[in-house]
C-alpha positions in Angstrom: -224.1 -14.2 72.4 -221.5 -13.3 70.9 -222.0 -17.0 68.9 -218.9 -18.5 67.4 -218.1 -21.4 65.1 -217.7 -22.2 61.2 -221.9 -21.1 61.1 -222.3 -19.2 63.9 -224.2 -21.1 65.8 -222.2 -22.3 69.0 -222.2 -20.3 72.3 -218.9 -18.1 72.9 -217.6 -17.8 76.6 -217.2 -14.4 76.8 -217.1 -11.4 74.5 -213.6 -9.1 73.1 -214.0 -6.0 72.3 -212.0 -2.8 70.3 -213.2 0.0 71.5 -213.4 2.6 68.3 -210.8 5.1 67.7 -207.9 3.0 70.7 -204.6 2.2 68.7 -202.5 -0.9 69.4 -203.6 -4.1 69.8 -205.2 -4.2 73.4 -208.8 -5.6 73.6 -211.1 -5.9 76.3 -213.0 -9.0 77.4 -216.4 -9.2 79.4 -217.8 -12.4 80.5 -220.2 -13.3 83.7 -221.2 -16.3 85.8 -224.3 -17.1 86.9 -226.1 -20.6 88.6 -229.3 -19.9 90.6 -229.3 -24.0 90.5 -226.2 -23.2 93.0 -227.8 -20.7 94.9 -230.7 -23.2 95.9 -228.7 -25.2 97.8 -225.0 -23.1 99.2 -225.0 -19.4 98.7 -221.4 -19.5 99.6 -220.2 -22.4 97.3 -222.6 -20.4 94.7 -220.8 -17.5 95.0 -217.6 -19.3 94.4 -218.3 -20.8 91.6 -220.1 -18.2 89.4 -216.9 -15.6 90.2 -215.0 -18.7 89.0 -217.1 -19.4 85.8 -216.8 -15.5 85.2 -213.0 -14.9 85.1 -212.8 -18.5 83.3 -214.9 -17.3 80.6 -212.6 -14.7 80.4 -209.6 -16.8 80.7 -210.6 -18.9 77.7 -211.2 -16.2 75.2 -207.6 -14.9 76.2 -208.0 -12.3 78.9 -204.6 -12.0 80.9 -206.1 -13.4 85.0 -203.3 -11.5 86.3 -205.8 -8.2 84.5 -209.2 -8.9 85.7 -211.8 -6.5 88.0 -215.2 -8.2 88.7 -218.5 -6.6 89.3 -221.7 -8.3 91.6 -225.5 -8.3 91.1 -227.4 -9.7 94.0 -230.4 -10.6 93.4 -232.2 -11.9 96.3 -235.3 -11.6 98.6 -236.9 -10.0 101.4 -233.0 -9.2 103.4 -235.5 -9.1 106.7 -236.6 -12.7 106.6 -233.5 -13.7 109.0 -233.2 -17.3 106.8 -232.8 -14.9 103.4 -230.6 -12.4 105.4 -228.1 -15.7 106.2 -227.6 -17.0 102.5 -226.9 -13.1 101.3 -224.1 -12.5 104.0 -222.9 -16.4 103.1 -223.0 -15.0 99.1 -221.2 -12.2 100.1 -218.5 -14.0 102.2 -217.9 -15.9 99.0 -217.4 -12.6 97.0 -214.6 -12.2 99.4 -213.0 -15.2 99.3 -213.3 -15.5 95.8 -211.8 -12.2 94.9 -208.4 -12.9 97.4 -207.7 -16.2 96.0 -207.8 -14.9 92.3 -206.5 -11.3 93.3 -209.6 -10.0 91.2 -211.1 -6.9 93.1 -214.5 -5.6 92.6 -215.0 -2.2 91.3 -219.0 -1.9 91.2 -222.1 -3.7 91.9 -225.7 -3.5 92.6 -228.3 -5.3 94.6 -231.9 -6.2 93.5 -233.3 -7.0 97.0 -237.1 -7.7 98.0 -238.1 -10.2 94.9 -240.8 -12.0 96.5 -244.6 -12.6 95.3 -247.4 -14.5 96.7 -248.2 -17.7 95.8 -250.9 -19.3 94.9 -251.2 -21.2 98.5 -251.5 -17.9 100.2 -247.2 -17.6 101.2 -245.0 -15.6 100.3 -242.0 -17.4 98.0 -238.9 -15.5 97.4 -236.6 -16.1 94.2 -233.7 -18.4 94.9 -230.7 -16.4 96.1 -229.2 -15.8 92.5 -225.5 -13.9 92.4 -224.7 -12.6 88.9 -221.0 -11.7 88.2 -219.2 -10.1 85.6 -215.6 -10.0 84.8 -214.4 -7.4 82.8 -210.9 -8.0 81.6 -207.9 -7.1 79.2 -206.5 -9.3 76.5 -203.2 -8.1 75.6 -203.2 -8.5 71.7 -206.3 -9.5 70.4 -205.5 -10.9 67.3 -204.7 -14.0 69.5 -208.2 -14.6 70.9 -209.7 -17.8 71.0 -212.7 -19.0 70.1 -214.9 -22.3 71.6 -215.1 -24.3 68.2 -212.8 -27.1 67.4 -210.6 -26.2 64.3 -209.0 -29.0 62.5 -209.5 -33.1 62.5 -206.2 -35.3 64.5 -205.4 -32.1 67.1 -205.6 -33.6 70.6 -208.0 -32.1 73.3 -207.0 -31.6 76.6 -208.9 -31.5 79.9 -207.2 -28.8 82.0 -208.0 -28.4 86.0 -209.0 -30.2 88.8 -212.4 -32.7 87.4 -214.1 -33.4 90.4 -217.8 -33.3 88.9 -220.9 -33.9 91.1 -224.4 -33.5 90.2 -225.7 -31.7 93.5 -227.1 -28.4 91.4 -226.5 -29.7 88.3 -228.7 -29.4 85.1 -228.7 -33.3 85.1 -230.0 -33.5 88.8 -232.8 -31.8 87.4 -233.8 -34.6 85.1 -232.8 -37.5 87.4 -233.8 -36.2 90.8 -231.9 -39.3 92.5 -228.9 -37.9 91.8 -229.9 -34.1 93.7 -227.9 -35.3 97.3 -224.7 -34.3 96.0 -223.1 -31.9 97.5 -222.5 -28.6 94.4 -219.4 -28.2 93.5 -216.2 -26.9 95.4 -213.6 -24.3 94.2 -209.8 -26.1 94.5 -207.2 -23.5 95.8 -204.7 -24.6 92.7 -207.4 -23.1 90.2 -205.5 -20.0 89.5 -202.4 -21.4 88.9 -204.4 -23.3 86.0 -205.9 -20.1 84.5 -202.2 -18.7 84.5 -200.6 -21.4 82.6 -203.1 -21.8 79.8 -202.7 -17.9 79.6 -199.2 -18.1 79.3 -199.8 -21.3 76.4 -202.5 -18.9 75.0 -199.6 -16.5 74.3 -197.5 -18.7 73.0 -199.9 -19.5 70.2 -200.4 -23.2 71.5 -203.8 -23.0 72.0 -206.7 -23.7 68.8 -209.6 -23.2 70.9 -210.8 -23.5 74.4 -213.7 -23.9 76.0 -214.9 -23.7 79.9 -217.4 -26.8 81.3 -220.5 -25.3 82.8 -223.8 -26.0 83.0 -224.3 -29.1 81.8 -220.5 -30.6 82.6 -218.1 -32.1 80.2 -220.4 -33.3 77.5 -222.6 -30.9 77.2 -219.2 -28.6 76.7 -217.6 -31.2 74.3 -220.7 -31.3 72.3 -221.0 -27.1 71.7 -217.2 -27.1 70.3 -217.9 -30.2 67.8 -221.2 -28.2 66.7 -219.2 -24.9 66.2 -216.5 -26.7 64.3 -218.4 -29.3 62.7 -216.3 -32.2 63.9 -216.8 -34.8 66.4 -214.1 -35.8 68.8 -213.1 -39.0 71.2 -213.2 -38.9 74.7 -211.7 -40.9 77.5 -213.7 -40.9 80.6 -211.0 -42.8 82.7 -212.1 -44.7 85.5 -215.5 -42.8 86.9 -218.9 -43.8 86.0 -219.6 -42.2 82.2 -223.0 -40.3 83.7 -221.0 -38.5 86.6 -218.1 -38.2 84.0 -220.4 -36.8 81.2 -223.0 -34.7 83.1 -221.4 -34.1 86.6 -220.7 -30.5 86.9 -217.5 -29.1 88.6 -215.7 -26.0 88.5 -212.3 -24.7 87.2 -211.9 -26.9 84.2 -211.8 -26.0 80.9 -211.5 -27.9 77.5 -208.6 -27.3 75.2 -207.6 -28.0 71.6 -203.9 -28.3 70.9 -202.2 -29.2 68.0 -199.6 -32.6 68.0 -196.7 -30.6 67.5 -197.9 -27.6 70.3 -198.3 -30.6 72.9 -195.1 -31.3 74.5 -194.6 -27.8 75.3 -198.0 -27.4 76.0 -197.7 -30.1 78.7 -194.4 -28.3 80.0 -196.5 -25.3 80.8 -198.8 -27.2 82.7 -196.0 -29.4 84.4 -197.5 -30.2 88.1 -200.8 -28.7 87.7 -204.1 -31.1 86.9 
């Protein structure tokens, strides 16, 4: 939730909100990332990526990036197990990294240390080192929010960042364990420059929808905005191999609906970016 789309039945990125009673036009957005998948296999990289997919959510609904605080669940095991110990500080170096290269601070968080049971072969297991984030941000006039489902047959659809997908940690890796040596995905220094300009073509009322690739990768994020506006759409792979373009996951990109009269100054916006 919230769910969007012509029935209600396609998953929103991120929520905005009016608190009762506040006059003008200011909203509030709240979003959060979250890939234990990640976790399994780089705590730092994990850590990356869900404060990424958290203030992209936000991004996509129409929260301003310049305007964004972030809060941190850890939720992790025994912190005395030295291994354990390792992938939290790793988690937490990631936090830090994260927040300086999108200039996103945290204000809060909490910890949830210790989850670990005993197993049916007599060992203790511990949960795999899973970072929750939320992004709580502002969305300077709400009446241009964005929702994930397409709007109207012949707009073009743009894919916006840099598409480097993978499949180490990804929800297709799980099905085709052959494909689980990938590294998981890697968080490109130019991704905040990206989430400023389709801000700034947000504001300029060039943007139908939008909607950020997750779990799942491109088509799994294609396929929620044609079932929330009940149309399909055409895609162009380009030169990759259609599995690791369809179901390789990467992070930073988002897909975006634009209208053929919106696009040449949509494109202007995002002159030298991917």
């Amino acid at each position: 939730k919230p769910l969007a789309g012509l029935e209600a039945d396609a998953p929103s990125d991120a929520a905005v909100i009016k608190p009762i009673g506040t006059t003008g036009n200011t909203g509030i957005v709240l979003s959060n990332g979250l890939n234990p998948e990640y976790g399994k296999r780089d705590a730092y990289h994990m850590a990356l990526a869900v404060l990424d997919e958290a203030i992209r959510n936000a991004v996509a609904v129409g929260a301003d990036p310049a305007r964004i605080a972030l809060l941190d669940n850890f939720c992790w095991g025994d912190p005395l197990r030295p291994e354990t110990l390792g992938s939290l500080v790793q988690a937490a170096r990631g936090c830090h990294d994260g927040a300086l290269l999108f200039g996103t601070p945290f204000i809060s968080g909490k910890d949830s240390l210790n989850n670990e049971y005993l197993g049916a072969d007599g060992q203790r297991h511990a949960i795999p080192p899973t970072l929750l984030i939320s992004a709580l941000g502002l969305i300077p006039d709400i009446a241009k929010a964005l929702t994930m489902d397409l709007k109207q047959a012949g707009n073009l659809l743009y894919l916006v960042g840099e598409f480097t997908p993978v499949f180490g940690g990804s929800h297709f890796a799980l099905l085709a364990p052959d494909n689980s040596d990938d590294p998981i995905p890697t968080l490109a220094n130019i991704t905040p420059q990206v989430y400023r300009a389709l801000h700034a073509c947000t504001q300029q009322g060039l943007v139908r929808s939008c909607h950020d690739l997750s779990e799942g990768g491109l088509a799994v994020a294609a396929a929620e905005m044609c079932i929330g506006g009940r149309l399909g759409l055409d895609l162009d792979l380009g030169p990759r191999p259609p599995v690791l373009g369809l179901f390789g996951e990467t992070t930073g990109c988002l897909l975006v609906e634009v209208e053929s009269a919106s696009a040449g100054a949509f494109k202007t916006l995002f002159k030298g970016l991917p």
